[in-house]
C-alpha positions as CSV (number, residue, x, y, z in Angstrom):
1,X,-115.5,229.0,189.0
2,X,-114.4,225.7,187.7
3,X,-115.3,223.9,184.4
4,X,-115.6,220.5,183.8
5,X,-115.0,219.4,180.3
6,X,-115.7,215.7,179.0
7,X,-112.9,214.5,176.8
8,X,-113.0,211.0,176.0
9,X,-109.9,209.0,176.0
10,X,-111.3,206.8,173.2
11,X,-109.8,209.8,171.4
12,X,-106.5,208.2,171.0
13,X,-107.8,205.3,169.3
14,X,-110.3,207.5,166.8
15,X,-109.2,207.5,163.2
16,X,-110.1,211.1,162.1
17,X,-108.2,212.1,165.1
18,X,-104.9,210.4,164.6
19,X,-104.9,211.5,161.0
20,X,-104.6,214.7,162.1
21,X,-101.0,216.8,162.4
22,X,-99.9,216.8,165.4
23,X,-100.0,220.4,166.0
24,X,-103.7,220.2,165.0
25,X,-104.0,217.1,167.6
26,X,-102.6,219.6,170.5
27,X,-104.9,222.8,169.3
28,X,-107.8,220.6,169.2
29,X,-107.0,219.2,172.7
30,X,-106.4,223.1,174.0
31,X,-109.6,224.1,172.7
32,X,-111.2,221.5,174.3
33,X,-109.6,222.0,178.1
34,X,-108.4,225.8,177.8
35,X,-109.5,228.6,180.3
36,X,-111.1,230.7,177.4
37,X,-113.9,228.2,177.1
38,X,-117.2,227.7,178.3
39,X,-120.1,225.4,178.8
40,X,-121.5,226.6,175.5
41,X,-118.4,225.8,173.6
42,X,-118.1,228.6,171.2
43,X,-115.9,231.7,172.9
44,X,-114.0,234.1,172.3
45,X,-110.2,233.6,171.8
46,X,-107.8,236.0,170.5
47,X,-104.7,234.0,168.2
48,X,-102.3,236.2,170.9
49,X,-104.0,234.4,173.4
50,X,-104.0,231.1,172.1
51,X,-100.1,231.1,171.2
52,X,-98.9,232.3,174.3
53,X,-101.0,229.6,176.5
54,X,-99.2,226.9,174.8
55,X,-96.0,229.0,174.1
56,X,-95.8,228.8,170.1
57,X,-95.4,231.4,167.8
58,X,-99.2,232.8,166.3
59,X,-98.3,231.3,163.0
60,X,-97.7,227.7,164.0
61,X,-101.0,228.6,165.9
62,X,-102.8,230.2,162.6
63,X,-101.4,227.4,160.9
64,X,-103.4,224.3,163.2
65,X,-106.1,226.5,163.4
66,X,-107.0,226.5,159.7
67,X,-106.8,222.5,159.9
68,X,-109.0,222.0,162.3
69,X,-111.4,224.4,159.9
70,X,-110.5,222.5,157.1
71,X,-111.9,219.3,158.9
72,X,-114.5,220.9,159.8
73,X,-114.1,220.0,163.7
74,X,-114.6,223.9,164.6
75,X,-115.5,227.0,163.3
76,X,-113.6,230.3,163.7
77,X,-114.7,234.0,163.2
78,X,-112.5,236.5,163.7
79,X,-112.0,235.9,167.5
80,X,-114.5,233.9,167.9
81,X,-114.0,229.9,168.5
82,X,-116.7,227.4,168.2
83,X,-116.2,223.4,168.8
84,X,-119.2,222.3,166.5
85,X,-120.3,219.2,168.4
86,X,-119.1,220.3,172.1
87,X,-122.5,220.0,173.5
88,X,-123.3,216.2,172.5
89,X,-120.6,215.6,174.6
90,X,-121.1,218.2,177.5
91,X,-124.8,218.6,177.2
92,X,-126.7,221.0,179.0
93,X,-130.2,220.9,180.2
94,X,-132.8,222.3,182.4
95,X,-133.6,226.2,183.1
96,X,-130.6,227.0,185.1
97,X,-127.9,225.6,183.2
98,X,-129.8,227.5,179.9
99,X,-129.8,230.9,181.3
100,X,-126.1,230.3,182.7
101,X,-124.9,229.4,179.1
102,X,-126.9,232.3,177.8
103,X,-125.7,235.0,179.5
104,X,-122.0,233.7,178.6
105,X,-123.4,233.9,175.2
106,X,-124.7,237.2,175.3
107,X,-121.4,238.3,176.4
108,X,-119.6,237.3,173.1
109,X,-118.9,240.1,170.3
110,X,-121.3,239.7,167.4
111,X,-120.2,237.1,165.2
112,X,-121.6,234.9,162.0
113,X,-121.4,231.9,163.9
114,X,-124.5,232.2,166.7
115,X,-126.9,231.5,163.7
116,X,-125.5,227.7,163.1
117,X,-125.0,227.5,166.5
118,X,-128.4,227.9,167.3
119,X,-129.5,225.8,165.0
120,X,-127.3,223.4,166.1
121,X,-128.9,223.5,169.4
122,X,-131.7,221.4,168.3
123,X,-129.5,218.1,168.0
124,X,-128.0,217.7,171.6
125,X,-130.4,220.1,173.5
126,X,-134.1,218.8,174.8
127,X,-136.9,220.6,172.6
128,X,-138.2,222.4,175.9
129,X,-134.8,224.1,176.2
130,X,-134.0,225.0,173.0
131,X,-137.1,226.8,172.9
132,X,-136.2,228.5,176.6
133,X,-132.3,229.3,175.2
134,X,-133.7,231.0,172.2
135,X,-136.4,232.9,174.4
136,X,-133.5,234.2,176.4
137,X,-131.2,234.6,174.3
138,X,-132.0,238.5,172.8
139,X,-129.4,239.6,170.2
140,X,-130.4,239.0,166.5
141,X,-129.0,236.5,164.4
142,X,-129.0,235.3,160.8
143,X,-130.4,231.4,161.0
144,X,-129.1,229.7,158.0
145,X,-130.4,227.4,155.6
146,X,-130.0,223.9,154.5
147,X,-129.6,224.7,151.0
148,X,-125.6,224.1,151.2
149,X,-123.9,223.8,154.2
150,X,-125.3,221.6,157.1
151,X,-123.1,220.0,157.7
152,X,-114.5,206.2,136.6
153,X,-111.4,204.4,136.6
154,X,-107.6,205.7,137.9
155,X,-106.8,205.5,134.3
156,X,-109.4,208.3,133.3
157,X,-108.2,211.6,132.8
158,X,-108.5,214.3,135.6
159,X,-110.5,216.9,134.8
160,X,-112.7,219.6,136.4
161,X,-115.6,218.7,133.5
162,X,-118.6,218.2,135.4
163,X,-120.7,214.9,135.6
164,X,-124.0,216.1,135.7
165,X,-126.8,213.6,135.4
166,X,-130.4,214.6,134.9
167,X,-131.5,214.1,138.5
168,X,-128.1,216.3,139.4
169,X,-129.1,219.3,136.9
170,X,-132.6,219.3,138.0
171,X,-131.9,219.2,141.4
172,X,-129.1,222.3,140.9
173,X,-132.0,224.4,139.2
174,X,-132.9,225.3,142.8
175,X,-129.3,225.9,144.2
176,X,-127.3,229.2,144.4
177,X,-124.0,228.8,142.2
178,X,-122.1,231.1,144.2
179,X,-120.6,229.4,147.3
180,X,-119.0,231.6,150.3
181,X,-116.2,230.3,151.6
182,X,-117.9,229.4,155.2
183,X,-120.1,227.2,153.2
184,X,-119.2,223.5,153.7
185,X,-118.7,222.5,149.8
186,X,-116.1,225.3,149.3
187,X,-114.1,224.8,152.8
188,X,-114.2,220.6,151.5
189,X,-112.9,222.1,147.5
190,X,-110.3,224.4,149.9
191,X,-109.1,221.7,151.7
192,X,-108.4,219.3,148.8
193,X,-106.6,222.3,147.5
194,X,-104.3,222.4,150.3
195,X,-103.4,218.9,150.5
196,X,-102.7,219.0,146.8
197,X,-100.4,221.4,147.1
198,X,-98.7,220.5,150.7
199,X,-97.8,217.2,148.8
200,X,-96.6,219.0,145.1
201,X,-96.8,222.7,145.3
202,X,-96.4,222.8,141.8
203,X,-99.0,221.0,140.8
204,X,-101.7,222.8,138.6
205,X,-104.8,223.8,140.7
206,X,-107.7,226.2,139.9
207,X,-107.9,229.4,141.3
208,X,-111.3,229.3,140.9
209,X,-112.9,226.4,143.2
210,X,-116.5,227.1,141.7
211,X,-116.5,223.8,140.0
212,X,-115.0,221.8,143.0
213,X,-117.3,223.5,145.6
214,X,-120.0,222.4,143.5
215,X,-119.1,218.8,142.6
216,X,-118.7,219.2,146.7
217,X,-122.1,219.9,147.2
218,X,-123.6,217.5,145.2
219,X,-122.0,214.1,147.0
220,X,-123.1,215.7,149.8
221,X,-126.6,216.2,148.8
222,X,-127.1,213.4,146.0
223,X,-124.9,210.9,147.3
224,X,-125.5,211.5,150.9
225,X,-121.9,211.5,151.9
226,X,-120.6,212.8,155.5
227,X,-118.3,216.2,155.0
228,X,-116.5,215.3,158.1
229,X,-115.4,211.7,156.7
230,X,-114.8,213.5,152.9
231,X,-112.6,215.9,154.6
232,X,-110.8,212.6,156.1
233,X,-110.7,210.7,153.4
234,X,-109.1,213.7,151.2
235,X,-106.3,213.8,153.8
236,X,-106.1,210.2,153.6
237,X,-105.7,209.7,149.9
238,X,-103.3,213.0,149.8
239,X,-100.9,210.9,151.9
240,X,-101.2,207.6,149.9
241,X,-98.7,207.5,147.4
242,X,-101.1,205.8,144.9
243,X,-104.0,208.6,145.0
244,X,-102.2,211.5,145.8
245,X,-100.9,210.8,141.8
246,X,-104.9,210.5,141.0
247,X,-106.8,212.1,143.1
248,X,-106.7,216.3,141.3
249,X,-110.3,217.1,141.4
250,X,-113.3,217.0,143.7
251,X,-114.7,215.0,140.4
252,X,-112.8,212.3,140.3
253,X,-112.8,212.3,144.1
254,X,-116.6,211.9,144.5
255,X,-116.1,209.3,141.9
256,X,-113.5,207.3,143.8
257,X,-115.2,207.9,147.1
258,X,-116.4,204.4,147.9
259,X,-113.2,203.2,146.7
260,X,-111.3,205.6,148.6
261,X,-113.1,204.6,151.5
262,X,-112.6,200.9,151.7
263,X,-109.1,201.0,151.4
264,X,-108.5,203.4,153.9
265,X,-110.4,201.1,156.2
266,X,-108.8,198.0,155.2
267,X,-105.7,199.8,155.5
268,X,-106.5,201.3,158.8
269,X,-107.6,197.7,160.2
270,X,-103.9,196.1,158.8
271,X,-102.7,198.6,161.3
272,X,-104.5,197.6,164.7
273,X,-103.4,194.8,167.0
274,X,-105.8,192.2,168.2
275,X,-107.3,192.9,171.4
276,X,-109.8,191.8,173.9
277,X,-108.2,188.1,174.6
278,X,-107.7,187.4,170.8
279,X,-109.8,189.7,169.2
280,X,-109.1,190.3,165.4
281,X,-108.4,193.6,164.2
282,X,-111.9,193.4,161.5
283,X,-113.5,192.1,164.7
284,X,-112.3,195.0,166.7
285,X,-113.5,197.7,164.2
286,X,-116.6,196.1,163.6
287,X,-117.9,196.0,166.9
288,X,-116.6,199.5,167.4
289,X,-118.9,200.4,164.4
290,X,-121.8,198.3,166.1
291,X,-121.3,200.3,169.0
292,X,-121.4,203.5,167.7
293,X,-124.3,203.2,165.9
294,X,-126.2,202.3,169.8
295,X,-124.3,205.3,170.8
296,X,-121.7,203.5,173.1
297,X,-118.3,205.0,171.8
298,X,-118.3,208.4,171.2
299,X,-116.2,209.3,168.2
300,X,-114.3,212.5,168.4
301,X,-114.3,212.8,164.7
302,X,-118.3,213.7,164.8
303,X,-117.3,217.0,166.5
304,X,-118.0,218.9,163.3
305,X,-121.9,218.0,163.5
């Protein structure tokens, strides 16, 4: 039976997207439109699989893969593949398409990831069938919390010596210490790991991320950042010559953030061409923003959601 995928070509002009490797551009695009898939958009795909559709070797495969984790656009467990925010864009509704995607669901080998992916259910599906998937779907799964994962100046010195302020340390009282590595404060610490080393690989990292993951979890918590657009920005700034020099600990990253983020944005507009009979680059990406926020342009970036 065919399958019908939506895959918006506003994709080539999304930030998050371009930012990415280019092996991680294809993968993403593969996961999107391969035969493995499903309506559900979590399945199950074997690296073997993967690396001889798009005839690479599994490592260059492995390789995009963890990216694409890193970013947080997908999820992988084991075998299992899941595109986090494939069902905003191919949304499916009403009592036959439920029990269709069900029973391909039921067919999957256990894995960790049904439990977000139910609960991510209730952001793209109606409340009448979310409540009928979860009636028909049969196998038991662990629903997770919200406790951790859904979802100064240059000259300072960089250190991992945390920045607690009172409301932080109260707030911590009530939050586990430990952080798994599927947990999205220690895949963000991970990934800033990575691009520190991919740019020096002698540069002094911790082995233990405990601090980072934390700091991590705060600015998502306290200072209500976005992990999909921290993952971005720590690519960014890990290809800026400036910031890659500065930017050594999720500390001073947090700190920097706002900073971080309006210069990748003005630098990203210095980039565009007008368009639209004469329209300026800042004019372009504002109404872009304008229109996102009424839902018009669908940025490919928000998969991880």
């Amino acid at each position: 039976m065919s399958r019908y995928t939506t895959v918006e070509s506003f994709i080539w002009h999304d930030e998050k997207f371009r930012s990415l490797p280019e092996d991680a551009r294809t993968v993403f695009l593969y996961l999107l439109t391969c035969p493995h898939g499903n309506m559900c958009g979590i399945f199950y795909l074997p690296d073997l699989y993967a690396a001889s559709d798009l005839q690479w070797d599994v490592e260059r495969y492995r390789k995009a893969i963890d990216t694409l984790c890193d970013t947080l656009l997908i999820a992988k467990d084991k075998d299992i593949i899941w595109i986090k925010n494939y069902l905003k864009h191919n949304p499916i509704k009403g009592p036959k398409q439920i029990t269709g995607a069900v029973n391909r669901l039921m067919t999957l080998p256990d894995t960790k990831l049904i439990g977000p992916f139910m609960k991510n259910l209730e952001k793209h599906l109606l409340e009448d069938d979310v409540k009928l998937f979860k009636e028909l779907y049969t196998k038991p799964y662990e629903y997770p919390s919200d406790t951790l994962s859904d979802t100064p100046s240059i000259a300072d010195t960089d250190t991992d010596t945390d920045t607690d302020t009172d409301t932080e340390s109260e707030t911590d009282n009530n939050v586990a210490k430990k952080f798994d590595d599927d947990s999205i404060p220690m895949k963000l610490a991970l990934h800033l790991k990575r691009e520190i080393l991919n740019q020096d690989p002698t540069t002094k990292t911790p082995d233990d991320l405990t601090k980072w993951a934390t700091e991590a979890d705060r600015m998502i918590r306290l200072d209500k950042r976005d992990p999909e657009e921290a993952a971005y920005l720590i690519t960014w700034a890990q290809n800026d010559s400036f910031w890659q020099a500065n930017i050594l600990s999720m500390g001073t990253f947090r700190k920097q953030y706002d900073k971080l983020k309006r210069q990748a944005m003005t630098m990203n507009k210095s980039r565009q061409s007008p368009s639209r009979g004469g329209e300026t680059a800042a004019q372009r990406l504002l109404r872009e923003e304008m229109e996102k926020e009424r839902g018009i342009i669908i940025d490919i970036g928000e998969m991880s959601s």
